[in-house]
C-alpha positions in Angstrom: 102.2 -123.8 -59.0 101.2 -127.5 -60.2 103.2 -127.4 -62.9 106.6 -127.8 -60.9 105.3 -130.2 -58.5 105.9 -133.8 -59.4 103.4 -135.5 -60.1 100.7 -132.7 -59.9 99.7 -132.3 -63.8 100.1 -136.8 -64.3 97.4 -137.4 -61.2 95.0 -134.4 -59.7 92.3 -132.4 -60.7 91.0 -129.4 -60.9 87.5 -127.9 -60.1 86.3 -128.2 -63.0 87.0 -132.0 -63.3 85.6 -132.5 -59.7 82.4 -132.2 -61.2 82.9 -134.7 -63.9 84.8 -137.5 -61.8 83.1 -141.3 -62.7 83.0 -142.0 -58.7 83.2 -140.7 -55.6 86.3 -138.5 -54.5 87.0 -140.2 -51.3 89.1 -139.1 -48.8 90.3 -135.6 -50.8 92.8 -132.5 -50.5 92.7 -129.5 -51.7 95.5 -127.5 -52.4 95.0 -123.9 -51.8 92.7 -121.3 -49.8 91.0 -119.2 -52.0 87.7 -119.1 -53.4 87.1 -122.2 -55.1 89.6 -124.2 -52.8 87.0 -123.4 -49.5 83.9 -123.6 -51.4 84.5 -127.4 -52.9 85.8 -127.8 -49.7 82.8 -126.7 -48.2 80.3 -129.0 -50.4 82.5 -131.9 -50.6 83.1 -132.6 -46.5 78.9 -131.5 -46.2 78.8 -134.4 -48.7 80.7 -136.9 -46.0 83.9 -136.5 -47.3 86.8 -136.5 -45.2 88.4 -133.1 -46.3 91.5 -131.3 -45.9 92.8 -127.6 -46.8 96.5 -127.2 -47.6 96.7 -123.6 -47.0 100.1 -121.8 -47.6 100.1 -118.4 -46.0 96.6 -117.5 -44.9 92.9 -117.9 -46.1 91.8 -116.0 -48.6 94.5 -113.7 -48.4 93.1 -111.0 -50.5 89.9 -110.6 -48.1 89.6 -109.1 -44.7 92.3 -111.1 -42.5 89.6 -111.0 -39.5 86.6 -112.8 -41.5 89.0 -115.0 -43.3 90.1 -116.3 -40.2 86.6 -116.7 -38.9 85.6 -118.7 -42.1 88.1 -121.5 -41.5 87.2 -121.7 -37.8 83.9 -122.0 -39.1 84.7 -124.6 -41.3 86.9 -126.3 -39.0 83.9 -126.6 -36.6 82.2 -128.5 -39.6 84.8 -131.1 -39.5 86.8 -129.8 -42.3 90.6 -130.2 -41.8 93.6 -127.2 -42.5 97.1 -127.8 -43.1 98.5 -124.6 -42.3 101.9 -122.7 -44.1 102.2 -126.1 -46.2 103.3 -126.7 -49.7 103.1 -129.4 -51.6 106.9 -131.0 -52.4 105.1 -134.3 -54.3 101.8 -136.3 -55.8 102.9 -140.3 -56.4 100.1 -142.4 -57.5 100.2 -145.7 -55.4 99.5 -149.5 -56.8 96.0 -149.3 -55.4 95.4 -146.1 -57.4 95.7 -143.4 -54.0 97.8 -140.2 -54.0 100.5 -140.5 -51.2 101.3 -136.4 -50.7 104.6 -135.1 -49.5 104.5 -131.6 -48.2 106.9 -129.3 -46.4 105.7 -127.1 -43.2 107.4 -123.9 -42.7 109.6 -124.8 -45.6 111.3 -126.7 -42.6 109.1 -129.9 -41.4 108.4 -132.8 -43.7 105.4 -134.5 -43.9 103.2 -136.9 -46.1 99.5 -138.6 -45.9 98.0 -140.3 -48.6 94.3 -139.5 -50.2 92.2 -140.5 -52.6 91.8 -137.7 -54.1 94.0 -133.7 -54.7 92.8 -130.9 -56.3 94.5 -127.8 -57.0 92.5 -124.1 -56.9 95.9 -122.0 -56.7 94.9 -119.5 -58.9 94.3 -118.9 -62.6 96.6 -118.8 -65.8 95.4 -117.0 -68.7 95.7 -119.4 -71.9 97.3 -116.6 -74.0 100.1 -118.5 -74.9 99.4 -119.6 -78.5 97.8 -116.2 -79.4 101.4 -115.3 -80.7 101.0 -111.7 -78.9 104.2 -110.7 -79.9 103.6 -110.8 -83.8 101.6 -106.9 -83.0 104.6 -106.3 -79.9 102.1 -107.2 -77.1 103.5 -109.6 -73.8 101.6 -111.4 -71.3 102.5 -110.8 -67.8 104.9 -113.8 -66.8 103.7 -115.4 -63.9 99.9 -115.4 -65.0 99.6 -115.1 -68.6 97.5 -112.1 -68.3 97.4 -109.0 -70.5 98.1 -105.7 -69.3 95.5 -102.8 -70.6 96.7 -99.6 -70.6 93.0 -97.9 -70.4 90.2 -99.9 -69.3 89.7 -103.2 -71.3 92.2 -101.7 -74.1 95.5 -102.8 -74.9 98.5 -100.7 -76.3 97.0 -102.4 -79.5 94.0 -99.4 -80.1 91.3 -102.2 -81.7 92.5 -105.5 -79.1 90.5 -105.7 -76.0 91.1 -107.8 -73.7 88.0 -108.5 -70.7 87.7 -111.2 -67.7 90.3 -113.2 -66.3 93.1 -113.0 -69.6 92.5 -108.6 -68.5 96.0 -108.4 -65.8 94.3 -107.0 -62.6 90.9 -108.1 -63.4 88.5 -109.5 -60.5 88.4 -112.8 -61.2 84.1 -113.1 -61.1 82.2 -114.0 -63.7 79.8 -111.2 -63.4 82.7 -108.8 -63.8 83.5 -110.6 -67.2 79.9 -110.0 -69.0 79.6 -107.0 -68.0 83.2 -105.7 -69.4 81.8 -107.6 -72.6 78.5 -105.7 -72.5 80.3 -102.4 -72.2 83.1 -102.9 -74.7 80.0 -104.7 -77.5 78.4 -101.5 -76.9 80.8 -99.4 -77.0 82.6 -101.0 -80.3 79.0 -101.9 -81.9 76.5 -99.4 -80.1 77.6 -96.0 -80.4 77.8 -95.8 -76.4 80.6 -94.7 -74.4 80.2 -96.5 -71.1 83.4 -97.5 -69.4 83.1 -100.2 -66.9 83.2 -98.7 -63.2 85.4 -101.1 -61.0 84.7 -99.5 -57.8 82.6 -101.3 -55.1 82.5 -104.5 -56.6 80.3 -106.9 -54.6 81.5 -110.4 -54.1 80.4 -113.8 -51.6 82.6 -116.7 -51.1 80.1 -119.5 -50.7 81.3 -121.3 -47.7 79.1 -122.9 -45.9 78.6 -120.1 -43.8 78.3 -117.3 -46.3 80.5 -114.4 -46.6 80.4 -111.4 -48.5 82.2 -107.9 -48.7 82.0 -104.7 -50.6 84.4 -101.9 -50.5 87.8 -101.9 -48.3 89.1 -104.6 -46.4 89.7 -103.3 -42.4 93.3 -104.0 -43.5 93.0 -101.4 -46.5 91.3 -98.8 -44.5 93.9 -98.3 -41.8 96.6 -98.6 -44.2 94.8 -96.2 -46.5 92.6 -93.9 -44.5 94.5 -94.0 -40.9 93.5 -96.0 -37.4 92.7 -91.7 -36.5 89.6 -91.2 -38.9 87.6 -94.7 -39.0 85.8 -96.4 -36.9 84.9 -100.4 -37.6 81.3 -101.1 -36.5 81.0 -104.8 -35.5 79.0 -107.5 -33.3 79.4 -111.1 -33.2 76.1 -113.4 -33.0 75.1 -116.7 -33.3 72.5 -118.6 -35.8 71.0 -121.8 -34.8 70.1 -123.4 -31.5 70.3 -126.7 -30.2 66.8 -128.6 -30.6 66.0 -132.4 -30.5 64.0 -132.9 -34.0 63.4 -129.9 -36.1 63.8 -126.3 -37.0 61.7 -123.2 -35.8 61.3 -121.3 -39.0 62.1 -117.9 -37.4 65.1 -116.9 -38.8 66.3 -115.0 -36.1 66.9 -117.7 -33.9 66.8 -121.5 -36.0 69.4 -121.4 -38.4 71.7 -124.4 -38.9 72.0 -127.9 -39.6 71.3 -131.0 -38.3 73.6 -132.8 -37.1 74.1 -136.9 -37.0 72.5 -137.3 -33.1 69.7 -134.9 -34.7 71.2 -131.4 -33.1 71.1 -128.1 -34.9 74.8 -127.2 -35.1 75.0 -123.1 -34.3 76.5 -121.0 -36.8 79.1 -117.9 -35.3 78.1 -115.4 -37.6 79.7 -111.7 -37.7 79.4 -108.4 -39.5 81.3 -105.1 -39.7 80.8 -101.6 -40.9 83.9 -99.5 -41.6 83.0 -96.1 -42.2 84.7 -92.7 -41.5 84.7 -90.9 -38.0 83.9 -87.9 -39.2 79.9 -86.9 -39.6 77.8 -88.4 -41.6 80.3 -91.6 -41.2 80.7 -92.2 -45.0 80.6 -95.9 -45.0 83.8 -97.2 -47.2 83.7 -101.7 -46.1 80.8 -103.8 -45.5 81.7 -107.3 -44.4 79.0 -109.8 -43.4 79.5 -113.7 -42.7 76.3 -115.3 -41.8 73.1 -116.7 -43.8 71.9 -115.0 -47.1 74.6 -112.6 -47.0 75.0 -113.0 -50.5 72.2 -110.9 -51.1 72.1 -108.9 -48.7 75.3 -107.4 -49.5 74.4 -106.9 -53.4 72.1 -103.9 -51.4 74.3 -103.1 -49.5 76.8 -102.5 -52.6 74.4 -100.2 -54.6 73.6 -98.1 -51.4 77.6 -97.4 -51.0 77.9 -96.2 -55.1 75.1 -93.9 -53.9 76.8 -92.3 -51.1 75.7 -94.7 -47.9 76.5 -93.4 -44.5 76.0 -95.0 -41.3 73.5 -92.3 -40.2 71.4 -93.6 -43.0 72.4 -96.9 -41.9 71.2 -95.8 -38.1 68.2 -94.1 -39.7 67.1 -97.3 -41.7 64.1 -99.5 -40.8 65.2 -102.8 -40.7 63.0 -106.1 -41.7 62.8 -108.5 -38.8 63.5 -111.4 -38.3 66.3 -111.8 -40.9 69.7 -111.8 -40.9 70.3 -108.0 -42.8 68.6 -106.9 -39.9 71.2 -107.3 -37.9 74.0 -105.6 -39.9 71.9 -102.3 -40.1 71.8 -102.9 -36.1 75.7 -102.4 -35.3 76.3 -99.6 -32.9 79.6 -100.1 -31.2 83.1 -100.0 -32.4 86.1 -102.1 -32.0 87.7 -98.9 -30.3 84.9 -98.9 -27.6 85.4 -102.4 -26.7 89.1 -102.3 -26.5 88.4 -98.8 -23.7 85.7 -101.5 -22.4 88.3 -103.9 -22.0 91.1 -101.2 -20.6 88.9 -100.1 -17.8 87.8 -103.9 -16.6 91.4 -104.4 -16.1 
């Protein structure tokens, strides 16, 4: 996407040269709504910055639509600012050395602002360009560079193996990557034959309120399964209360951050459980955005390869006071409260 935006490539960054900047960002944009976009995001506007999020068609768009949206209002409520259904038309570096942006809104309205400074996290390219693929009549997918595999990490070349991001389809995590190279070295050196499972893949999108998900997206589940045969387990809760001068350290109640008058901010968190309607209720998405939820969902993932159901989930003896206890503690549906809702009308 940078690449045919003037200007993009002469004057803005990328994550990885956030971290290597010689002074302070400033006022700073980032274009795009993924991952890394809301996580330097996150970091940079708890650092003071003022921050802004040019978001094109939704966050995180390949997540659960529902906890996407709740991360941004999250986020929002932190102070951090969203340009929604934007792109960015062009990047002109100014005499005083600040980026003046020019975007378009619904591909109709035409705006500009000027920052100090933009970084792009629109997505990856694989750098396969100069392996000159086609001398053993391999191609890289166009738009991304990436490889296709025909089996696993092979390609239709029987000894090249392709593995992380360069691998077309691949989850872009790094713990994904070593351990398709642990596989393949054992596999190729080892005398093993252990394919890499890519089923129920774990993953958190460090926000600055967590959020984590293994399995299908609500989205995925009616689309897949049918609105007839699941039922989506969920309860919204907060983290944090308003206090003068300091935290209580029970976690069930004192999450947050202080704010500048010296007020814990309160965190919305939310989880969901979508798991079949029919007994034992195989569970087949766990979504969770709140504290820790990074590891609590790592559990959570090796529980689900094993066959979870919320009966266990029901039968389970939670640790209090944390946060996981809550998620084992969801016992009404989305479907109940919209009845709920019916009958109060």
């Amino acid at each position: 996407m940078a690449r045919s935006i003037p200007g993009a490539v002469e004057h803005c960054i990328t994550s990885d040269d956030l971290f290597r900047l010689e002074k302070a960002p400033g006022r700073t944009l980032v274009v795009g709504a993924s991952y890394i976009a809301l996580e330097c995001a996150g970091f940079l506007n708890s650092f003071g910055f003022d921050t802004s999020v040019m978001v094109r068609s939704r966050v995180l768009r390949k997540f659960d639509e529902q906890m996407g949206d709740l991360v941004q209002k999250h986020m929002e409520r932190q102070g951090v600012h969203f340009l929604e259904r934007s792109v960015p038309t062009s990047i002109e570096k100014l005499s005083d050395g600040k980026l003046r942006v020019r975007w378009v809104v619904n591909s109709v309205t035409k705006k500009e602002d000027v920052f100090d400074t933009v970084m792009f996290a629109t997505g990856r390219h694989a750098n396969t360009g100069s392996l000159n693929l086609s001398a053993v009549n391999l191609f890289a997918e166009p738009g991304s560079g990436k490889i296709v595999c025909c089996s696993g990490e092979t390609t239709r070349v029987p000894s090249i193996h392709v593995i992380g991001d360069a691998r077309y389809g691949n989850p872009e995590l790094t713990p994904v990557a070593v351990k398709q190279g642990s596989l393949l070295a054992d596999r190729l050196f080892g005398g093993k034959t252990k394919e890499m499972d890519y089923s129920l893949i774990p993953t958190t999108v460090f926000t600055p309120l967590e959020y984590s998900s293994v399995g299908m997206t609500e989205e995925e589940a009616l689309e897949r399964i049918g609105s007839d045969r699941i039922d989506v387990y969920h309860m919204r809760y907060w983290r944090g209360r308003r206090m003068s001068n300091r935290y209580n350290t029970l976690e069930m109640n004192f999450l947050g951050r202080v704010d500048r008058r010296g007020m814990v901010e309160e965190n919305e968190c939310y989880s969901k459980v979508i798991c079949m309607r029919e007994k034992p209720r195989k569970v087949v998405g766990v979504h969770i955005l709140g504290p820790n939820s990074g590891e609590i969902i790592q559990g959570i993932g090796v529980a689900m390869k094993l066959g979870l159901t919320k009966d266990d989930m029901d039968d389970f003896v939670s640790i209090h006071p944390t946060h996981g206890e809550e998620v084992f503690n969801l016992n009404v549906t989305k479907e109940e409260n919209r009845l709920a809702a019916k009958r109060s009308c």
